[in-house]
N, C-alpha and C positions, 0 to 999 in steps of 0.2 A: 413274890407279890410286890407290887409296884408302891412305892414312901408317897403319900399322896405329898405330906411335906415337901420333899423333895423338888417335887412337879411344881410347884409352888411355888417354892424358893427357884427355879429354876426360871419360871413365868415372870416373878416378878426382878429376877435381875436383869430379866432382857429388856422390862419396862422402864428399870433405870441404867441401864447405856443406853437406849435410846433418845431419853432422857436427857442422859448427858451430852448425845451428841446434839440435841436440837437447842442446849441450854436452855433448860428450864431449871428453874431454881427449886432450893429447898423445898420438898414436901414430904407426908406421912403417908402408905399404902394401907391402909388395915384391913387384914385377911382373915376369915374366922379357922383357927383349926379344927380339923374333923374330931382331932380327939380329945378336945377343953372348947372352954367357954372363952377364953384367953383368945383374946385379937393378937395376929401376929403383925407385928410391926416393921417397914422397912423404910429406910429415911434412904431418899437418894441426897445425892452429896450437894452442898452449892456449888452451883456450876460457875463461880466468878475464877475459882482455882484452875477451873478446867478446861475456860474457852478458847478456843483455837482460833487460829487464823481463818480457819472455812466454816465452825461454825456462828447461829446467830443468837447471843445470848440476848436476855432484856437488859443488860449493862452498856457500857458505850464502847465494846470493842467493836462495833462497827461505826464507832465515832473514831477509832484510833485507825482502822484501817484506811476510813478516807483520808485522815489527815497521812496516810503512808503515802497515796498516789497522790494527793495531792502535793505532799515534797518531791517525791518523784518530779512533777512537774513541773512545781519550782527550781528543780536544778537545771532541767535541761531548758526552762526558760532565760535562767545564770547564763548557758550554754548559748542559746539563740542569742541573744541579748547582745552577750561579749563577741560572737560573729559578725554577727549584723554592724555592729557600730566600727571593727576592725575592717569587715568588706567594704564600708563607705569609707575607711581612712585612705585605705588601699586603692580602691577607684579615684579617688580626688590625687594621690599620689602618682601613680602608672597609667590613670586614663585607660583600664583595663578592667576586667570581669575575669576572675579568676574561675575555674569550673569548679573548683572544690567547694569556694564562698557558697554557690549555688547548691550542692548535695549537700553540706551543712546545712542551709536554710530548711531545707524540703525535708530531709532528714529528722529534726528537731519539731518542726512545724507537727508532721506526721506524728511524733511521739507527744508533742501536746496533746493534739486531739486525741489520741488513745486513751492514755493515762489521764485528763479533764473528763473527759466520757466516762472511764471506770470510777473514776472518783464519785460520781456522781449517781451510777449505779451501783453502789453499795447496799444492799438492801436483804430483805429473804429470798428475792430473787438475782441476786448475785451470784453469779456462776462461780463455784469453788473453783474450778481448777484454772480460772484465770489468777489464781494469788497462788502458786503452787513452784512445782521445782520452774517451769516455762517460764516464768512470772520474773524470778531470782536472773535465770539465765538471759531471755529478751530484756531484761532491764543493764545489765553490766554490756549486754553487747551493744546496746547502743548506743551506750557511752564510750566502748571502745572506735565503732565505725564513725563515732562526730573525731573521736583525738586524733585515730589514723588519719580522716583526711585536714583539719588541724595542723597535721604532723607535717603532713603532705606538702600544703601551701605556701608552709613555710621553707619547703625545698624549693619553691618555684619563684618564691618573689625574691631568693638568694641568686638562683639565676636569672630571674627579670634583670635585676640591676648586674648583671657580670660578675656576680661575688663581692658579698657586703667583705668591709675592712674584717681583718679577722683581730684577736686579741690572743693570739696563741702565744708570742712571745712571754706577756707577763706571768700568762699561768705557768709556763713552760722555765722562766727565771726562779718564781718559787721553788719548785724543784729540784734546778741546779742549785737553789743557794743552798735547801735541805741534803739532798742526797750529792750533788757535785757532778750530779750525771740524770738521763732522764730517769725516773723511778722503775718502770718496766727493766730497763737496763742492769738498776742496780739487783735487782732479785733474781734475773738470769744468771748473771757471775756469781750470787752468792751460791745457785743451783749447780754452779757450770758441771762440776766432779761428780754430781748423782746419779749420773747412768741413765737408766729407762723409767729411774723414779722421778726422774726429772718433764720426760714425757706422759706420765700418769698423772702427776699432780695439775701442770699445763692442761690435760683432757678434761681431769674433773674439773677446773674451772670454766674451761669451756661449757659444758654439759651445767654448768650451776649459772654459768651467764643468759644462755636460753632457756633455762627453768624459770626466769626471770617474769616469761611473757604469762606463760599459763598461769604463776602464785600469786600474781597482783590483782586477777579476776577470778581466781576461785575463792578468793575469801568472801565477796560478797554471798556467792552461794551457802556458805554454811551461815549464812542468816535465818535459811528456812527451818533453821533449828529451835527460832526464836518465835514459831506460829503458836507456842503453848504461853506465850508471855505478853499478851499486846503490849504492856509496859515498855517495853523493847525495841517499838515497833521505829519508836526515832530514830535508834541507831542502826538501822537499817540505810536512814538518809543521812545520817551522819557521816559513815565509812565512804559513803559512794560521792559526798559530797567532797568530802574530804580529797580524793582521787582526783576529781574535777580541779578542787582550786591548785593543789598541787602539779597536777599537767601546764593547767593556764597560765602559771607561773614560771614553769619552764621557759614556755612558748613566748614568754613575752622576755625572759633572759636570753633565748635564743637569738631575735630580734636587735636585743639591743647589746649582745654584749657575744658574739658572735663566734665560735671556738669551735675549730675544726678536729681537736683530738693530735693526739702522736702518733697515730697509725695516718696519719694525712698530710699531718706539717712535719712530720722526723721523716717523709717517706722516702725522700734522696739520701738521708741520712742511712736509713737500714738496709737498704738497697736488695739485696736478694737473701737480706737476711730474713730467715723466716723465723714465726715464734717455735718453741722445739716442741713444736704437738704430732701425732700421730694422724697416720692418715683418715681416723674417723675423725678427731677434732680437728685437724685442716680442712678436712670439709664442711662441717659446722660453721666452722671461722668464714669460709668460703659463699657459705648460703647466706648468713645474718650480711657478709658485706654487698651480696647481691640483691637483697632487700631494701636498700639504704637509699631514700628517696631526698634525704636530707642531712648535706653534710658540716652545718654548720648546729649541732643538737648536744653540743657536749655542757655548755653550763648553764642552768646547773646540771648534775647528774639526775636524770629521772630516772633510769636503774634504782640508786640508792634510796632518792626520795620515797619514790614509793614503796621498796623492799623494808624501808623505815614504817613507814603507817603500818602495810600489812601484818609486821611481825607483832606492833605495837599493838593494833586491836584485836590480833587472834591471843595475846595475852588478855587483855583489858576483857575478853569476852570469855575467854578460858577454853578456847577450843580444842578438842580433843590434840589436833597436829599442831598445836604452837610450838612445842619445839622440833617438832621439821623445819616449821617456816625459820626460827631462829637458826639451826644448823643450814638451812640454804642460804640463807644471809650472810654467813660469816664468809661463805666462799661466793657469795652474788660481788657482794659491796669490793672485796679486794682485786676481784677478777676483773672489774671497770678500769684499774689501774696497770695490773701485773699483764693482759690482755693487749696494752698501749691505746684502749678506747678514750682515757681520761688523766685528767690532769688530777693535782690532791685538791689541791680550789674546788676544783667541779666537786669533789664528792662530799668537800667540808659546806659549800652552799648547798649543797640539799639538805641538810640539818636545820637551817630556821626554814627552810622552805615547809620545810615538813613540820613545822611547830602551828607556822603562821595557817598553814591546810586544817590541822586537827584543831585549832582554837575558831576558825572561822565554822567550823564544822556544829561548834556549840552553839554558837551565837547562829546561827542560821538555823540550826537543828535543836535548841535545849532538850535535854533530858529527861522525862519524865519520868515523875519518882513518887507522887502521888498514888493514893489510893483507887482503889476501882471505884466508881458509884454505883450502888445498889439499882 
């Protein structure tokens, strides 16, 4: 025979998830039992504990989602901004229009109005899965396609002028005055007698050098961990801003302070010496040097820089892989050197680089730490 209770209890828990999911707050269900005079009683939960990122409670998590897109669009406004006034330095410079300035513009312009428009349709007709895993992913990529071509232009206006002065010497003096040799060098000979252990160690840093690309942009994605916290929802802008000033800072070290690396300026010096990798990481080695649209990118180190943030806020945030990202690091950050991509200067200047990113990151971003309103 069927527990009418049961049916009951069953009826009305689907009435509070439902509940919960459209956040609605605190209320009392009273149900009379068949077999007492006793009202049975069911409290669905406050839904301030339990709002998510898609749904719409009467609280102001849909006040903290716009202000999400709406930094969103403050950065990549940072982003227009810092192009635009560098593409007029640049034209008044070379009397030229570089193609990249242009896909920067159009690019950035395009994500304003997106993310301005979403901002602004925040509402019960807000389409959930426009803030979903697509949301996390279209947001980091298109911060990656303004840096690439960024990255790009800056290869071009090195060869506009025939190759800016470079400054390879001093970084390269440092060095000799520490080690008496270049640093890649001195770690080869300490290796020399290790056999094939020597070619294994060489591979995994290879293989931890191009781990590089994908760990610096999958950290924003585990943000979508933080849709049960709108509290959180700042450092969502925080980390991705962070990345931004970080890069632009490069980019503008790049510019002025110009270092081609010891795989470029030692290259009559190594002559057919090759690094002692295998032939899957010579080929690794082989593809990243076929990529390389710009060869003046070594100081500061953006490898380090940002291997620095990443590891830094997948602690600060507690995520489940923080120490992966910290054991990639320890073999990211030395591979920039023992590789011959970088001098120790470049990897010691991505250290305030990377302070001056995460304190900008505050102050553009502060932290919310208040309570929800009712």
């Amino acid at each position: 025979m069927v527990n009418i209770d049961i049916v009951f209890h069953k009826m009305i828990k689907g009435q509070e998830d439902e509940a919960r999911r459209r956040g609605i707050h605190k209320r009392t269900s009273q149900v009379m039992s068949p077999k007492s005079d006793e009202p049975l009683n069911y409290f669905v939960e406050d839904s301030r504990r339990e709002s998510t990122l898609f749904a719409m409670p009467n609280n102001n998590t849909h006040v903290r989602r716009s202000q999400l897109l709406l930094g969103i669009s403050k950065i990549n406004y940072i982003i227009l901004t810092c192009n635009l006034f560098f593409g007029l330095l640049l034209l008044l410079v070379t009397h030229r229009v570089f193609y990249q300035s242009i896909v920067i513009v159009l690019i950035s312009a395009t994500i304003l109005y997106k993310w301005g428009y979403a901002s602004r349709k925040v509402g019960d007709h807000f389409p959930k899965e426009q803030i979903g895993f697509s949301f996390y992913l279209s947001h980091i990529l298109s911060i990656f396609l303004l840096m690439w071509f960024d990255y790009d232009l800056i290869g071009s206006v090195n060869k506009h002028f025939g190759g800016l002065n470079l400054y390879d010497n001093y970084l390269l003096s440092f060095d000799l005055f520490l080690f008496k040799m270049p640093v890649a060098d001195f770690f080869e000979k300490a290796l020399l007698n290790t056999g094939f252990i020597k070619n294994i160690f060489y591979d995994i840093l290879m293989i931890a050098y191009i781990c590089y690309y994908p760990l610096v942009y999958l950290g924003i994605i585990h943000f979508s961990s933080f849709k049960n916290d709108p509290k959180k929802f700042s450092l969502i802008n925080q980390y991705s801003f962070s990345m931004v000033v970080l890069l632009l800072l490069s980019f503008i070290g790049y510019l002025l302070i110009p270092v081609t690396g010891p795989q470029y300026y030692l290259k009559e010096q190594y002559g057919l010496h090759m690094l002692p990798l295998s032939f899957f990481g010579l080929s690794i080695h082989n593809y990243i040097a076929g990529l390389h649209p710009n060869h003046i990118d070594c100081f500061p180190s953006v490898h380090t820089g940002l291997t620095i943030l990443t590891v830094f806020w997948a602690f600060k945030m507690k995520f489940k892989a923080r120490y992966i990202y910290l054991l990639l690091s320890l073999f990211i950050i030395p591979a920039t050197i023992l590789l011959r991509y970088h001098y120790i200067l470049d990897v010691l200047a991505a250290i305030p680089c990377a302070l001056i990113a995460y304190q900008s990151s505050k102050i553009f971003f502060p932290e919310e730490t208040g309570r929800e309103s009712p």
